[in-house]
N, C-alpha and C positions, 0 to 999 in steps of 0.2 A: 319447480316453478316458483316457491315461497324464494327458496333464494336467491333467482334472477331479477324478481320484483325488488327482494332489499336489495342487490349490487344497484341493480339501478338508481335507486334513492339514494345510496351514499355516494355515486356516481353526480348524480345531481347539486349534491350538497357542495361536493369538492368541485364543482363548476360554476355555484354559484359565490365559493370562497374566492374563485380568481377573479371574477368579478368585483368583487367585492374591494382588491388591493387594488384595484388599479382605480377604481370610480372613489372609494370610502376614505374620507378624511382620517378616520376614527384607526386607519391603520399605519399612520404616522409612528414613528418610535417613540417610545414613551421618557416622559424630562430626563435627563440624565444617562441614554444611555444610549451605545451607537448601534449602528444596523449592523448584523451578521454578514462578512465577506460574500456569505452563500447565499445572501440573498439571491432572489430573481432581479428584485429591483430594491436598490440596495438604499432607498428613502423609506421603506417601511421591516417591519417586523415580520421576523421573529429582533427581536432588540437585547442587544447585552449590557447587562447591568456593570458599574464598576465592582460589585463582588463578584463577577461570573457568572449569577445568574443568570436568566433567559426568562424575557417575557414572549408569550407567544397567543396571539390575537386568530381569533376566526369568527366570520361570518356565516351561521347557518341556524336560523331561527326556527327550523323543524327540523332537528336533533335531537333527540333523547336525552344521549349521554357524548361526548368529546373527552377524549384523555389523549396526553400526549405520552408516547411510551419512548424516553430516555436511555433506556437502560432502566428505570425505576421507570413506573407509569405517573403521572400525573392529571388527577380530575380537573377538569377544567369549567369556570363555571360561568354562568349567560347573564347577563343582564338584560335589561325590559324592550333592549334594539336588537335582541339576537345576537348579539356578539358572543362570544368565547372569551375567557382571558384566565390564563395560568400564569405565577412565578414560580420559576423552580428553584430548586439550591442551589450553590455555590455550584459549579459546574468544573470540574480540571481543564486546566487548558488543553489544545487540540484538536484533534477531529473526530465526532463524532456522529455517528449514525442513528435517526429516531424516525417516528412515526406518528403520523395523526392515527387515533383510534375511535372511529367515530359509526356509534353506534355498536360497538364490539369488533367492526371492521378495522382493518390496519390499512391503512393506504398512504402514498406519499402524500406530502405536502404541497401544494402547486406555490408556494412563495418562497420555497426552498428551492435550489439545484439538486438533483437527483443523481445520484451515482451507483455504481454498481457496485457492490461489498459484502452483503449478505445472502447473494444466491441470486439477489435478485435487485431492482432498482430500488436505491431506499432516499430520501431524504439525510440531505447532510448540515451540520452545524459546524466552525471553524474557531473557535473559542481562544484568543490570540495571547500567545505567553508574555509576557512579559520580559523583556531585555533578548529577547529572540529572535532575529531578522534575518538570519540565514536563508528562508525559502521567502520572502519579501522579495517585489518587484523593485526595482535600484536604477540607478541613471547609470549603467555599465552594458558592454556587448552584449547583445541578444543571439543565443544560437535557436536553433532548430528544431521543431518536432515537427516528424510527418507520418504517416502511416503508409505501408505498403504492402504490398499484396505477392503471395510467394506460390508455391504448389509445393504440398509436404507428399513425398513418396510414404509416409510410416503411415498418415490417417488418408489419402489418397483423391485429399480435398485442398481446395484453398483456402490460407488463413491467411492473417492479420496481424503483422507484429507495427511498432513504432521505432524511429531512428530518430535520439538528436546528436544531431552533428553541432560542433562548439562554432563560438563566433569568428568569424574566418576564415569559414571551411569552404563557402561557395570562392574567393576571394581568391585564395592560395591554392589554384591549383594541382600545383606538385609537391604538399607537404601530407605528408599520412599522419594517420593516427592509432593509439591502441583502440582495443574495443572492450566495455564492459556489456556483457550480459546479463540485466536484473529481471529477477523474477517474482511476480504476486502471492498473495496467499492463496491457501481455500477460499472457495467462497464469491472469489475476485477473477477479474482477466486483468487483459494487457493495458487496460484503461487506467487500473488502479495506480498504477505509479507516475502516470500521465497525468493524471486529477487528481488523485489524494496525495500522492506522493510530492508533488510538486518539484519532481525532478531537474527538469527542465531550468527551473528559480534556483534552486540550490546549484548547480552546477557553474551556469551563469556567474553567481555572486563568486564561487572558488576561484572559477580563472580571473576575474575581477582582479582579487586580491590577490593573485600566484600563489595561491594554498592548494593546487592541484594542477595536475599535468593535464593538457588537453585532450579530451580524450572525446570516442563517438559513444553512447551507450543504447544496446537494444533491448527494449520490453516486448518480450515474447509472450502469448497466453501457452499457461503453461496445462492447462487442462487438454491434454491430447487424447485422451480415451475418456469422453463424458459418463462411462459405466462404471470407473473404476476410479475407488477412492487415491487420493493424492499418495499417501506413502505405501500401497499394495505392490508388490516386486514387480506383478505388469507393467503400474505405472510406473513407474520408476525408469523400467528397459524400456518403454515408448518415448519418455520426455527424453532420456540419454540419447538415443536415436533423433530424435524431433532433432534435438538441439545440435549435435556434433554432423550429423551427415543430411539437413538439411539447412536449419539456420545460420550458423557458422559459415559452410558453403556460401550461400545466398549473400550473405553479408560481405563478404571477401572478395565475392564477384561484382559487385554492385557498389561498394564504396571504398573508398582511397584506405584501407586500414595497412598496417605491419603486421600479413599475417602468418604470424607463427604466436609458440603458447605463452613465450614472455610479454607478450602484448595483449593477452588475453586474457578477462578475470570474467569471473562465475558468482552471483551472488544472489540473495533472496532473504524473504522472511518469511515466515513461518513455514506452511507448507513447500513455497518455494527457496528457504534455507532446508529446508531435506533434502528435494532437489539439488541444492549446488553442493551439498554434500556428497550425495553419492555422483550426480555426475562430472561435481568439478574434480573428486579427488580417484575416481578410476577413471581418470583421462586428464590425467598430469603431462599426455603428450599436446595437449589441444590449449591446456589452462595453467595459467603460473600461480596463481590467485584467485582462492577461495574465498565467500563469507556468508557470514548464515547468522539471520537478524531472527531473536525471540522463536527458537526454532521449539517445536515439543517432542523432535527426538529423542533431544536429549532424557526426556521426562519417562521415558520407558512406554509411553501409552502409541507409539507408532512404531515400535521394534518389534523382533521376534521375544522377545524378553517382557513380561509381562510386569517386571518387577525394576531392571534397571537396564540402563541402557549401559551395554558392551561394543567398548569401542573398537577393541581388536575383532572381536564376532559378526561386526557391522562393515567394518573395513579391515581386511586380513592385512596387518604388516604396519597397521598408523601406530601401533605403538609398539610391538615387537623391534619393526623396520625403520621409527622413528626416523633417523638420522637421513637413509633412501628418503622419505617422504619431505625433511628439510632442506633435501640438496635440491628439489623440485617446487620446492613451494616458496615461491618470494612474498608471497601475503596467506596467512590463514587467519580471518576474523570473525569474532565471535564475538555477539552483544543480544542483550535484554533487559527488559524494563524491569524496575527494581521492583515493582508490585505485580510483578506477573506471575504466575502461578511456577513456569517454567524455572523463574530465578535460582532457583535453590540447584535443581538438577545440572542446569546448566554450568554453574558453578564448578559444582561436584564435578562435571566431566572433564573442563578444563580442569579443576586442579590436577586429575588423573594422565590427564594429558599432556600436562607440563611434568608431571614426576616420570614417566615414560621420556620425557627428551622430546618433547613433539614443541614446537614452537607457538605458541596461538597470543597471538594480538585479541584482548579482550575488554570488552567496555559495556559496562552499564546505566541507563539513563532513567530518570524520575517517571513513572506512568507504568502501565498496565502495557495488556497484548494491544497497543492502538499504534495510530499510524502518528503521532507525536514522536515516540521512540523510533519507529521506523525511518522516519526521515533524521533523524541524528545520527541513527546506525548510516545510512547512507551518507551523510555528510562527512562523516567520520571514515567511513571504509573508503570513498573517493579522495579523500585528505592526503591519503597514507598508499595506496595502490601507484603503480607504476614509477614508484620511485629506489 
């Protein structure tokens, strides 16, 4: 009963915060610095500083304690009107995910947008790189995202994938297209590449500039058995199935694509670059093109191999059978962030993997396991696919 009494209070608190942004002057951005893309309403704060930092404001004069948890926590402290107020450090550019923690509670932010990433909805910040505009909104065609609604035979329910179709697609009726299959991490569904990814913008800006082929891309949720972890061989024979004899199907039936598997590419990050490993490269009849963004197979800690990860033992014949596997594979990519813990393994695998004769398009980019890298591996793997 103690603890439904605090929910409630810090329930209260976080209701009297949203109040607070929309009535209180005092939560204007502070001199010098702009308001967070995520904002809710994007005249006040959280506020980004020209070093990166983050200021971030709350209203809740019976509070104890407020911290914001970054990734590092940060106390936050009240002045004599109740307010809150924190600077933090220099922040890397990107997306990132935090939390108000108020009162020892974690809860989202009500003047942030909330997205889905850690299990659960969390508060997001969008920390803007500089010389970076690739997923920036642009005066060029606008294509499509929509969501729709399928019946899977493997979980024996209906789900929820998204489709965009490029600009031009409702227009030209009799022109087809390839299709890419992108998939989320752990952690995430089919939203994540919808909202954090900002798919949709980067794709957009390519055809812009004819730096990629027109293509339709689907974000599938790739959690098909909510009991079993992401790279468990279950999992693995559920998503393979999900994917090949329901989504694929469904998408072929349903939108103008070319389909056979040189039109077809497989791709993901983390948990779902596992995914497109195993199922893009045992069903080289379905997929011509592979990629797998920041994956931690490589790293040994999701194999049968406690120590390294075996590539031939993971996939019988990718490096024996090399050459079979390059007569089938018009794209194999592989990218991570240079500070991610992955980096190193990943490395390793591809160099092993190029000395076997196996072909791998590989690229690494500035940042950690986050979704800054992610969206470059994506800009990058769409650059270079179907051509």
């Amino acid at each position: 009963m103690r603890n439904k009494v605090r929910w409630f209070k810090v329930c209260a608190l976080v209701m009297g915060f949203a109040v607070f942004c929309i009535n209180n002057s005092e939560a204007q951005p502070v001199e010098d610095s702009v308001a967070a893309s995520t904002n809710i309403n994007l005249n006040q704060c959280p506020c980004i500083m020209p070093d990166n930092s983050v200021v971030f404001r709350v209203n809740a004069p019976n509070a104890r304690k407020i911290q914001i948890d970054l990734g590092k926590k940060y106390d936050m402290v009240k002045d004599e009107s109740g307010v809150w107020t924190v600077r933090t450090e220099p922040i890397e550019p990107g997306f990132h995910y935090y939390f108000l923690v108020i009162d020892d509670v974690p809860v989202a932010d009500p003047a942030s947008q909330s997205f889905f990433g850690t299990g659960k909805m969390t508060s997001g910040i969008d920390i803007p790189e500089k010389g970076i505009d690739f997923y920036d909104i642009k005066d060029v065609p606008h294509g499509s995202m929509s969501s729709r609604i399928y019946f899977s035979k493997v979980t024996n329910s209906w789900r929820r994938l998204y489709v965009y179709t490029p600009p031009g697609y409702d227009k030209d009726i009799n022109k087809k297209y390839p299709v890419v299959y992108l998939q989320h991490g752990g952690g995430e569904d089919e939203t994540g590449w919808v909202n954090q990814g900002k798919t949709n913008l980067i794709l957009d800006n390519l055809f812009a500039e004819g730096k990629a082929e027109p293509m339709i891309v689907v974000i599938a949720n790739g959690n098909v058995r909510a009991t079993m972890a992401g790279y468990t061989s279950e999992a693995m024979d559920s998503f393979k199935k999900e994917m090949t004899q329901n989504i694929v199907p469904f998408i072929d039936e349903n939108y103008r694509t070319i389909p056979d598997r040189s039109n077809r590419a497989l791709c993901g990050l983390s948990m779902g670059g596992g995914q497109s490993f195993y199922a893009g490269l045992e069903n080289l009849d379905v997929f011509s093109a592979v990629g797998i963004f920041s994956s931690g197979l490589f790293g040994g800690i999701h194999t049968s191999s406690a120590n390294a990860f075996d590539a031939e033992k993971e996939m019988p014949g990718l490096l024996s059978k090399s050459n079979e596997f390059n007569k089938k594979l018009d794209l194999f990519y592989i990218s991570c962030g240079d500070q991610d813990m992955r980096i190193d393994h990943t490395k390793k695998a591809v160099a092993t993997m190029r000395e076997k004769g196996l072909r791998v398009e590989f690229n690494s980019f500035p940042g950690d396991h986050e979704w800054q890298v992610w969206r470059k591996s994506f800009h990058d793997f769409a650059s270079r696919v179907f051509k």
